[in-house]
C-alpha positions in Angstrom: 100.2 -42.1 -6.7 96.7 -41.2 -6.5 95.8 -37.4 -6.5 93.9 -36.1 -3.4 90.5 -35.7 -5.0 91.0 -39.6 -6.3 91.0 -40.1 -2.5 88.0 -38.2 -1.8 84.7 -40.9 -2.1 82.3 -40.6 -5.2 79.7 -39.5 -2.7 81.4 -36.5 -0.7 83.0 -35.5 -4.4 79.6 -34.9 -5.3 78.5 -33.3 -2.5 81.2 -30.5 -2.5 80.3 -30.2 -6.3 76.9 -29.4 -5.6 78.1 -27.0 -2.7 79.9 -25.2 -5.3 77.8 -24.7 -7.6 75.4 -23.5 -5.2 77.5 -21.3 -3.7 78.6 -19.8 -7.0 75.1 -19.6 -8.2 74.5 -17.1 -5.0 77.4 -15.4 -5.7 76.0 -14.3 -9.8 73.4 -12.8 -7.7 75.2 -9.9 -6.8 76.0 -7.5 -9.9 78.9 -7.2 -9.1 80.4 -10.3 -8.8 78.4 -11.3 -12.1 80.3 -8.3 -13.6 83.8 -9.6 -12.8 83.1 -13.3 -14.4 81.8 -12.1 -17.2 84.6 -10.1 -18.1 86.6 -13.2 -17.8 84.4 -15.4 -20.3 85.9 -18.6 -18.9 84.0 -21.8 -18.4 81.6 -21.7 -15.2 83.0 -25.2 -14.0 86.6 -23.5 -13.6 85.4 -20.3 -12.5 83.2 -21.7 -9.5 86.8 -23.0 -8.3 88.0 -19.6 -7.2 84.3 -18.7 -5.9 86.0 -18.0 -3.0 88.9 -15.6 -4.3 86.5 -14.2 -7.1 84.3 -13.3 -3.3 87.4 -11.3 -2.0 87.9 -9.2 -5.4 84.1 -8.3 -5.7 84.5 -6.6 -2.4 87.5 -4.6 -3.1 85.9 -3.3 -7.1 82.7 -3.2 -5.5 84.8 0.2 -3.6 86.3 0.8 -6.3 83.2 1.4 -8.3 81.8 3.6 -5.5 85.0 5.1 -4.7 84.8 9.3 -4.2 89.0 10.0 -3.7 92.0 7.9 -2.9 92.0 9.2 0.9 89.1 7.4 1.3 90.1 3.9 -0.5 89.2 1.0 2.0 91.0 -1.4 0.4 94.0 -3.4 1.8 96.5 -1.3 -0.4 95.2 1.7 -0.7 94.8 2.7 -4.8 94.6 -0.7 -5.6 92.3 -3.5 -6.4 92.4 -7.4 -5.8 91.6 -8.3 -9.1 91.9 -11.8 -11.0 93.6 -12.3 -14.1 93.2 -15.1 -16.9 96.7 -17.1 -16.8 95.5 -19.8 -19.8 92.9 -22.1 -17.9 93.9 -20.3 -14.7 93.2 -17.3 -12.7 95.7 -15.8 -11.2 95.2 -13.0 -7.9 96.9 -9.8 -7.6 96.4 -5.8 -6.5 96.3 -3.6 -9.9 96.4 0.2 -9.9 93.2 2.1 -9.8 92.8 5.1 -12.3 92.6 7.6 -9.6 95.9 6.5 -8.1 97.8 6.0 -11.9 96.4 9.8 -12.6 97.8 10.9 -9.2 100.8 9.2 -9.6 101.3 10.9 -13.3 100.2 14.1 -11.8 102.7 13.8 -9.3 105.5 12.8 -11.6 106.6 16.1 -12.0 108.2 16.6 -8.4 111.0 14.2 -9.7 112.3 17.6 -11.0 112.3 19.4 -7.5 115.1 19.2 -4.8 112.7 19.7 -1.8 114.4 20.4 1.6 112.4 20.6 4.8 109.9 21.8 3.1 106.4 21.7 5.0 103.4 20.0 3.3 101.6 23.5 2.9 104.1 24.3 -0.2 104.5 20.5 -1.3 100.8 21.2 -2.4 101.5 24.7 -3.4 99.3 25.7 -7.0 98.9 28.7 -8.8 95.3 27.8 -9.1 94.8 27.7 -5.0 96.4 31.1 -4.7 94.5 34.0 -2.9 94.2 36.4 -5.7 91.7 39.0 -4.5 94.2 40.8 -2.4 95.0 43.7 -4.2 98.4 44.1 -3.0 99.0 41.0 -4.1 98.4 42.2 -7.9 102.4 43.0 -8.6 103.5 39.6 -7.4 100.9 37.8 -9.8 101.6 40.1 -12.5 105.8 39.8 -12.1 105.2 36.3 -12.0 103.0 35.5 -15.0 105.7 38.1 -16.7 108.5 35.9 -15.5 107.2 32.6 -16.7 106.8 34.0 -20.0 110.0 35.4 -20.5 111.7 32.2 -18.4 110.2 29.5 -21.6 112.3 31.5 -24.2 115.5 32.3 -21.9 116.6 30.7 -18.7 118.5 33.5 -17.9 116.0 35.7 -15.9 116.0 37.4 -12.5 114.5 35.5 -9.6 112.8 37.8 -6.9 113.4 38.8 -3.3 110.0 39.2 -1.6 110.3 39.6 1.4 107.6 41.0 4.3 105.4 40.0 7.2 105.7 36.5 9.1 102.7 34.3 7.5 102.2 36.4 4.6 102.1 33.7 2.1 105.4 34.4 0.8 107.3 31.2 0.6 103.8 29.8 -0.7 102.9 32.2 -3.7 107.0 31.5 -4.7 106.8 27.6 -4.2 103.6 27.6 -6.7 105.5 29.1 -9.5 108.2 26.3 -9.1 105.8 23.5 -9.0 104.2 25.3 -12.4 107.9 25.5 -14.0 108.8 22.2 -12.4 105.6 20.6 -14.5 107.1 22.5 -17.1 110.5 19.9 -16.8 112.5 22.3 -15.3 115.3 21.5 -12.9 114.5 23.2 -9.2 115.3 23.4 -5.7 113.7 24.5 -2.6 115.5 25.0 0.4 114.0 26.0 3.6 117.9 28.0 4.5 117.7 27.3 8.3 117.6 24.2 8.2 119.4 23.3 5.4 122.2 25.2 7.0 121.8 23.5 9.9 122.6 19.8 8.3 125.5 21.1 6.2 127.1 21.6 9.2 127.2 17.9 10.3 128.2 17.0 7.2 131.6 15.4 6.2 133.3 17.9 3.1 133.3 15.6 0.3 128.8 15.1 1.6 129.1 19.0 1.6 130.8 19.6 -1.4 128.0 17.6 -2.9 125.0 19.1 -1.5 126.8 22.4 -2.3 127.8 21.6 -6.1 123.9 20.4 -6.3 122.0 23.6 -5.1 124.8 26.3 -7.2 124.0 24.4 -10.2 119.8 23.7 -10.0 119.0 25.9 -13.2 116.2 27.4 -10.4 116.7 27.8 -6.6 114.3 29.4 -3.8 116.1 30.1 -0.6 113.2 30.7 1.8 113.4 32.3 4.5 116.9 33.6 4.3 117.5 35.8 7.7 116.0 34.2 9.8 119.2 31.8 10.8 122.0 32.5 13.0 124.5 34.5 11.3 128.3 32.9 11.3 131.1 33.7 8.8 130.6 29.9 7.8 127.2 30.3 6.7 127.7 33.6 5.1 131.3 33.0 3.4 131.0 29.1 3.2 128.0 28.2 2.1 126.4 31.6 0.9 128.9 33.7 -1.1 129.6 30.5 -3.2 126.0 29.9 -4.0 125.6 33.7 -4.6 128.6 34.1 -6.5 128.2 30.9 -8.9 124.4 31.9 -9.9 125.6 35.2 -10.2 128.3 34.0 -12.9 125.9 31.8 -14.7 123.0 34.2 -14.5 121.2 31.3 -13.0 117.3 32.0 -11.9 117.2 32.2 -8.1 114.8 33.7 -5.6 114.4 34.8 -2.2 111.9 35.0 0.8 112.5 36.8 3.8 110.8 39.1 6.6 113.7 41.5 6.0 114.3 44.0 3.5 117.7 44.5 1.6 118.5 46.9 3.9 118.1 45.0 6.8 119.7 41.3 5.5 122.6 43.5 4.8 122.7 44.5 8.6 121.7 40.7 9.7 124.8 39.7 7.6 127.3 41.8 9.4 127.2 40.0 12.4 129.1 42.9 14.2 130.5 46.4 13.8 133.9 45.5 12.4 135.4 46.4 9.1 135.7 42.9 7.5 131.9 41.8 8.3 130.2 44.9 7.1 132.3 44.6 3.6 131.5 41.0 3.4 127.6 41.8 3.9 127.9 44.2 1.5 129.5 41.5 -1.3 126.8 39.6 -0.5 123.9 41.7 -0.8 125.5 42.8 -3.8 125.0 39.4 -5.4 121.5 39.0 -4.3 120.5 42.2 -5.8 122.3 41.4 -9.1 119.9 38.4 -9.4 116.7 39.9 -7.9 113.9 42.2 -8.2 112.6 43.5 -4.7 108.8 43.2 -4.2 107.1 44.2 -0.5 104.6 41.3 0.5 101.9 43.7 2.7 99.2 41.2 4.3 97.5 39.8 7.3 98.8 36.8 8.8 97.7 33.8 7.2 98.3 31.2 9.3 96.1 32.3 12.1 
């Protein structure tokens, strides 16, 4: 059987040839395109073949030279590059990771260690370097927490903190930077945002609740932000709470707090009425927190207007 350029005449064989080359010829022109080949080092005749592909992957490096930051990548996959790749006396086409996106993805690898839920994307960027520090009330915060991490590396078995004050103080932000610093440390951590993550519990079937349960009790560090601010029920409190409370408690397990209440006032949130039985019960469970937690006042303006 004769192969479909055999079928092609001598003349219009030639003809494409010299369109080739020509074209190709244009293409070395451009420094870029230049650069590619010659990072190949294969023969022109087979490289001129793929003139057409070789076209498509100076476009994407030629961004990829000029590129600023991966929000701004305009190529078809964003972080990656349609590059060719010597396969003998072939080339073959495929996207390969840019350096930006490889470092981001290794500087990102570290969240594999955090349990994140409902958290917003304001504290899954959360650094120690972006934190205000001017703020002078802010100083025993800073200070408690540069003490914590130090003592934290040669023990696990530290107090967390309970810091509680103002609605968009920067609370659950200044305690969700000291995980991602301890999580790039390879620590184990959890962040729940506690409304909400009550709120699914309560759909769940037992054995799915026993499991999310077991899993936040035994995270070796745990941030329950923004606990008083959910509807009080006995379930919450004496369901999902005391058993959380009372395992860390037993293990002397790290595990912080935020909250716009005091001690003083979760203890009243957590009585839910004037009865006997509720007001013991929020006293067990403040009893708990306090075990594992130092109390610092968050005083600031609101930082989310």
């Amino acid at each position: 059987m004769k192969q479909v350029k055999d079928a092609i005449p001598m003349k219009q064989r030639e003809k494409m040839n010299r369109e080739l080359d020509k074209e190709f010829m244009e293409a070395l022109e451009d420094p870029v395109f230049k650069e590619i080949v010659e990072k190949l080092n294969m023969d022109p005749d087979i490289l001129k073949t793929y003139t057409s592909s070789l076209q498509d992957s100076r476009v994407e490096y030629g961004n990829c030279k000029n590129c600023k930051s991966l929000l701004s990548c305009p190529n078809k996959i964003t972080g990656h590059c349609y590059l060719p790749k010597k396969n003998g006396t072939h080339l073959e086409f495929g996207y390969q990771a840019c350096k930006k996106y490889m470092r981001k993805q290794k500087e990102q690898n570290y969240l594999k260690n955090m349990y994140l839920y409902h958290v917003s994307d304001e504290l899954l960027q959360a650094s120690m370097k972006t934190i205000y520090k001017e703020y002078r009330k802010r100083f025993p915060i800073f200070k408690w927490e540069q003490q914590f991490l130090k003592k934290f590396e040669k023990d696990i078995h530290q107090k967390g903190l309970y810091l509680h004050g103002s609605f968009g103080s920067g609370k659950s932000y200044i305690l969700a930077a000291l995980f991602h610093e301890l999580a790039k440390k390879d620590y184990q951590c959890a962040i729940l945002f506690w409304p909400e993550f009550l709120n699914h519990n309560r759909g769940l079937y037992p054995s799915e609740f026993s499991e999310e349960l077991d899993k936040v009790k035994k995270v070796p560090l745990l941030l329950i932000d923004d606990i008083g601010a959910e509807n009080t029920t006995p379930w919450a409190r004496d369901d999902v709470l005391m058993p959380i409370l009372q395992y860390r408690m037993d293990h002397k397990l790290a595990t912080f707090f935020t909250s716009n209440l005091t001690y003083e006032e979760l203890e009243e949130h957590f009585s839910i009425s004037r009865n006997k039985v509720d007001l013991v019960k929020a006293r067990r469970i403040m009893e708990r927190i306090r075990f594992l937690t130092d109390e610092i006042e968050l005083v600031s303006d609101n930082l989310r207007n």
